[in-house]
N, C-alpha and C positions, 0 to 999 in steps of 0.2 A: 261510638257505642261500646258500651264495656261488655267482656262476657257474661254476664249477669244480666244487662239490659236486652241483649238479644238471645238470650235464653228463655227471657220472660216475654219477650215480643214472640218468639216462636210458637210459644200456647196459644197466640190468638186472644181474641176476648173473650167475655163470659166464662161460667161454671170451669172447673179445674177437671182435666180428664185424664186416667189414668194411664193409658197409652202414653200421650204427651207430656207425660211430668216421667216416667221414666227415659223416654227419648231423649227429653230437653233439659231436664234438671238433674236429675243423679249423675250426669258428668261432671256438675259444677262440684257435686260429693263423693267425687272417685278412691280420696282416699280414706275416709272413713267407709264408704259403701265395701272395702275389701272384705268385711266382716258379714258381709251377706250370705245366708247361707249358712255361716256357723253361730252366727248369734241373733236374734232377734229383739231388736235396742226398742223397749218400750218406757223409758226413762224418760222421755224427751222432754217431763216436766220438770227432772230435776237437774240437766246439764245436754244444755242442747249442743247437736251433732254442726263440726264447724265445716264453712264451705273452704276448698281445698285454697282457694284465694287468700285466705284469710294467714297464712303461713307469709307468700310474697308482702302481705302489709305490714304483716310486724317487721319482717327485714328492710322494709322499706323506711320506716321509723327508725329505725337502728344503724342504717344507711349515713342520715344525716348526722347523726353522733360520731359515727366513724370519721367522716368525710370532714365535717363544718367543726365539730366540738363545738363550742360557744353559740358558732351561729346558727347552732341543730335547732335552737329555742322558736326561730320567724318560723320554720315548718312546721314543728310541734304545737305553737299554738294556734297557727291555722288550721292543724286537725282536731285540734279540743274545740275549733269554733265550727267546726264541720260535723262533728259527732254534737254538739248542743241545737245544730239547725237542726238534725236529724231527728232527736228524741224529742223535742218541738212539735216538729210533724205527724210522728207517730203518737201523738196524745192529744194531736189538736192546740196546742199551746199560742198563746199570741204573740211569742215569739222564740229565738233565743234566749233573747235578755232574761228570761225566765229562767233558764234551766241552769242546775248549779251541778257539776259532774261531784261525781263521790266515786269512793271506792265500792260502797255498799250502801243499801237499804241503811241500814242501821245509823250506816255515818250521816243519812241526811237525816234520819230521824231526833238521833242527840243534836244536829245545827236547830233545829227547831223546838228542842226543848229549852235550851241553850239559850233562847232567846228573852228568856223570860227571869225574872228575879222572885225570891218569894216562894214560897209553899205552891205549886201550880196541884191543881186538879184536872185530872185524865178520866175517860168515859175509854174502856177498850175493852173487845171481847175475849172469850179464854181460848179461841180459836187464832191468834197473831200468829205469825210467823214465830220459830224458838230466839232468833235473835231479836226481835222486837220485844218478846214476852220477855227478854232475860236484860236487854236495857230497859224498860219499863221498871220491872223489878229490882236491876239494882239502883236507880234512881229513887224509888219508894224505899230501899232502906237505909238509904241514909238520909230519909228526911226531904228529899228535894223535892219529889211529888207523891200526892196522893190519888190511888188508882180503884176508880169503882168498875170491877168485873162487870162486864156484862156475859152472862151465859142464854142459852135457848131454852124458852119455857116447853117447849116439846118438841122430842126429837134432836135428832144432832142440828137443824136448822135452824138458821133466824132469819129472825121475822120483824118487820119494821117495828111493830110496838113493843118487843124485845126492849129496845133501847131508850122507851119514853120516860119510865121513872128514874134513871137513872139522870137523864139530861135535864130533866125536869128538878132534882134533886140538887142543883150544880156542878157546873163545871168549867173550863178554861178551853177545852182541847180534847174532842173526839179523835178518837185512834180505829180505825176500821179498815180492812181488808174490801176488798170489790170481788175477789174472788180467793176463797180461803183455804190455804196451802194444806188443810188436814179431811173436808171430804168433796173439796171442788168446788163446793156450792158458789155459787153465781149471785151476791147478792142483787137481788132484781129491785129490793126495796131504797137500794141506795141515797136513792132520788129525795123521797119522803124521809128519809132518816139525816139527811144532809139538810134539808129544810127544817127540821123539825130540831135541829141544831140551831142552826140558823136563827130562829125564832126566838132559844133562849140566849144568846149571843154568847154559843160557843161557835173556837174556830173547830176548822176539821182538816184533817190528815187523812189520805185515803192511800194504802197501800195498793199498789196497781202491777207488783210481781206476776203475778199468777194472771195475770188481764192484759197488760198491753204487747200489743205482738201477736194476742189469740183471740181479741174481739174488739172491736172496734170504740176506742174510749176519748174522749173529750172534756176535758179538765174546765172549760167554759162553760160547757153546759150543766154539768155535775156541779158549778158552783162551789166548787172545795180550795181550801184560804195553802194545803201544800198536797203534794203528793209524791211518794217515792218510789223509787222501779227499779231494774236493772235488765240488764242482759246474759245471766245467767244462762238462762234458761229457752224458752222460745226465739227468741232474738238470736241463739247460736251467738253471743259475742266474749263467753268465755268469763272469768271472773276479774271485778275490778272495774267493770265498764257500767256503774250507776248511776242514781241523777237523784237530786231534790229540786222538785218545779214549787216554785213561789207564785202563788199571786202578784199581779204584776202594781196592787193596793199597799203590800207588804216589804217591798223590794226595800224602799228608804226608810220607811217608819219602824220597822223593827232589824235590829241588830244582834247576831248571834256571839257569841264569845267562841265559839267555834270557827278563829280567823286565824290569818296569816299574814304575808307578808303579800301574796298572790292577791290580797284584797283592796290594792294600794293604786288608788288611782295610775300609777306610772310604774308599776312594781320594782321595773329597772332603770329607773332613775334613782333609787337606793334610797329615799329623800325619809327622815325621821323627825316629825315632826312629833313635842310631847303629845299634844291631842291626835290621837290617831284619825285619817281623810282616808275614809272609804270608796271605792271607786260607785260608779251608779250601774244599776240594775243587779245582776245576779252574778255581776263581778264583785260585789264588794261583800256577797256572801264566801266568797275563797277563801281556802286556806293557806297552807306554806306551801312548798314545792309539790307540784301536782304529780302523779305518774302519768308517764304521757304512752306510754304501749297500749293500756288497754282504749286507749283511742281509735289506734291503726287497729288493733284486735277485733275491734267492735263495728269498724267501717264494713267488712263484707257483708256480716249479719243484716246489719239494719240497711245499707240498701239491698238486699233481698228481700228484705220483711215489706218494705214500700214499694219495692217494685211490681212484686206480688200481688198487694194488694191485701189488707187485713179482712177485710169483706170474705171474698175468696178464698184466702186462710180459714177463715172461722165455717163457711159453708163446707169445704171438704171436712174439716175436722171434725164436724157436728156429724156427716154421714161417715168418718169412720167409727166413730163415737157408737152409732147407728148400728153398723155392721161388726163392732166386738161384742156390743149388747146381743145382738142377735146370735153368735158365734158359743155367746158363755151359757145362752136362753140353752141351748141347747146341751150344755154340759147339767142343766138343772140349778144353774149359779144365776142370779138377779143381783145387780149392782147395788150399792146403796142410793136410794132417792133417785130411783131408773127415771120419773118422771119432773127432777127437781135439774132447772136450770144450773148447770155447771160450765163452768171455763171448759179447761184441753182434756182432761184427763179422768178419769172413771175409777169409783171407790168397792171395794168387796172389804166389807166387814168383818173378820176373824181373828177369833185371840191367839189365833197361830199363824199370823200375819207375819212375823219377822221370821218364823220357819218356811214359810211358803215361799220365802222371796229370796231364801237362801237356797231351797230346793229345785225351784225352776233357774235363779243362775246354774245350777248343774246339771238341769237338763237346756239351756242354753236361752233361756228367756231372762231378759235382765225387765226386772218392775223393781218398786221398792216397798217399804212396809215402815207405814208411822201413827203407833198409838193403837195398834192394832185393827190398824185400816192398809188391806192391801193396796197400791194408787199402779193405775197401769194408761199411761199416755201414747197415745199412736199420733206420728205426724208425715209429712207428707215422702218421707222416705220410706214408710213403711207399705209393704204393698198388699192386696188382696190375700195374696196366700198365704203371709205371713201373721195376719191377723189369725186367719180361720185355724191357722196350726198352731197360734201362743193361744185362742180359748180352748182350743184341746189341751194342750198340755197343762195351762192351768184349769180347769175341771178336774184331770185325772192327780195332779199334785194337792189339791186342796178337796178331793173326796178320800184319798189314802190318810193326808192327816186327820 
């Protein structure tokens, strides 16, 4: 049993309790946790806080370089098959064979654009992520696709019929977030907007950054032809530890130009044939030489995130979620969409948004500010009184401006 597994066996079953996650878990965070005290990290949606483990695996990876050189390759790709079971799991996926590691969102994004010849047409909202909305766009100007905005007919929210004239209008390939990186929103209509694609036989792509790790998601049931993640953020696995999951429909019938040599049925049998021989499943979506760190980088995170329990993640986060709302209620501050289903993290609307989040890092609250939306994430490092003293301090930072 690993430190992490008897960490997480120590809480016992059921609900997550606060006594017992500082007992049991913030040792596994001793050396990030030093900052306790002088700062109060409510970031956690934009770079999650790493477990102290997570240091021993990247030298562990780096170990077999040292040690093997050449023969570093049998370990290393047994942890890129070990981190592809994992992001599997954590999505519900039917299997590995599915899951294609990237460095980033973005890179499984262009593999999937990639796939296609021809003028392609995109359905996506003005709410993507900035590196989604900025390859979307420069693929639109030079011609490669054409992209119909979707916006919110009221309110910063959408809403399933949001997206019906647009799909209805054509298209090749819906682009949509599950939960969206600028005011949390949760899209709940996922379902019916994924069907409703579906019906005009668009594929669909569903970004699941801001979703997997902080509520519970299943790519079978959602019906969606890809979807792209990472471990930035919730997952604690640092940057470079991504994924694009394929359809396991998709795997042989469509072929990206975003390949390598890693895509080769035997890659190290060196073998060149003029017609290029793809490997099968979500190997033969690869590309050239892979980074293999953020592999090991990414191992501690995500067996914490499953051993946890995404269920029990999202129930405590929902009640601290609960108890900042209730913290700010009382500074006279109302989040944005207080009753609008959201992922991890909690929106305050102000056009002094990017001062606010400059001013409380100086009184020692770290949040961040995008679009003139304050975004402030509590997770399960952070504890009761640290909540109740960052809604004081922002109340009194964001009544002075």
């Amino acid at each position: 049993m690993t430190e992490i597994e008897a960490a997480v066996s120590a809480l016992g079953p059921g609900p997550l309790q606060e006594q017992k996650l500082r007992r049991h878990i913030d040792p596994l965070f001793s050396r990030v946790l030093q900052q306790r005290g002088k700062r109060i990290y409510l970031a956690n949606h934009s770079l999650g806080r790493p477990l102290d483990r997570m240091a021993a695996d990247v030298a562990e990876g780096l170990s077999y370089w040292y040690c093997g050189l050449g023969e570093a390759w049998k370990q290393w790709l047994a942890e890129m098959a070990l981190f592809r079971a994992r992001v599997a799991s954590l999505i519900r996926a039917p299997g590995p064979q599915c899951i294609v590691p990237k460095a980033s969102a973005g890179q499984g994004l262009r593999a999937v654009l990639n796939c296609y010849t021809g003028p392609l047409r995109i359905v996506a909202t003005r709410s993507e992520f900035s590196s989604i909305d900025f390859i979307l766009k420069a693929y639109a100007h030079c011609g490669r696709i054409s992209v119909n905005w979707v916006r919110p007919r009221q309110g910063p929210f959408y809403r399933a019929d949001d997206f019906a004239d647009a799909l209805h209008a054509g298209a090749d390939l819906l682009v949509v977030s599950l939960v969206f990186f600028d005011t949390g929103q949760l899209l709940t209509g996922a379902g019916a907007i994924i069907s409703m694609a579906k019906e005009q036989g668009v594929r669909v792509l569903v970004d699941f950054y801001h979703a997997a790790g902080t509520l519970p998601v299943d790519v079978e049931a959602l019906n969606v032809d890809f979807a792209i993640g990472g471990g930035y953020k919730y997952l604690r696995c640092g940057p470079g530890a991504a994924w694009l999951y394929v359809h396991p429909g998709h795997l042989e019938g469509l072929r990206t130009l975003d390949t390598g040599w890693f895509a080769a049925p035997r890659p190290f049998a060196f073998a060149r044939p003029e017609n290029p021989q793809f490997a099968r499943g979500a190997d033969g979506w690869l590309e050239s030489t892979p980074a293999v760190l953020p592999f090991y980088q990414a191992r501690a995170g995500l067996e914490f995130t499953l051993a946890m329990g995404v269920e029990r993640l999202r129930a405590y986060s929902l009640a601290q979620q609960a108890a900042l709302t209730a913290g700010l209620a009382k500074e006279r501050i109302v989040p944005l969409g207080a009753s609008e289903p959201r992922g991890a993290f909690l929106v305050i609307g102000t056009p002094k948004a990017e001062a606010a989040a400059a001013r409380l890092a100086e009184e020692g609250v770290t949040v961040d500010a995008r679009e003139g939306l304050l975004r402030i994430c509590p997770d399960i490092l952070n504890t009761p009184e640290e909540l109740a003293e960052a809604a004081e301090r922002i109340g009194n930072v964001l009544h002075k401006l």
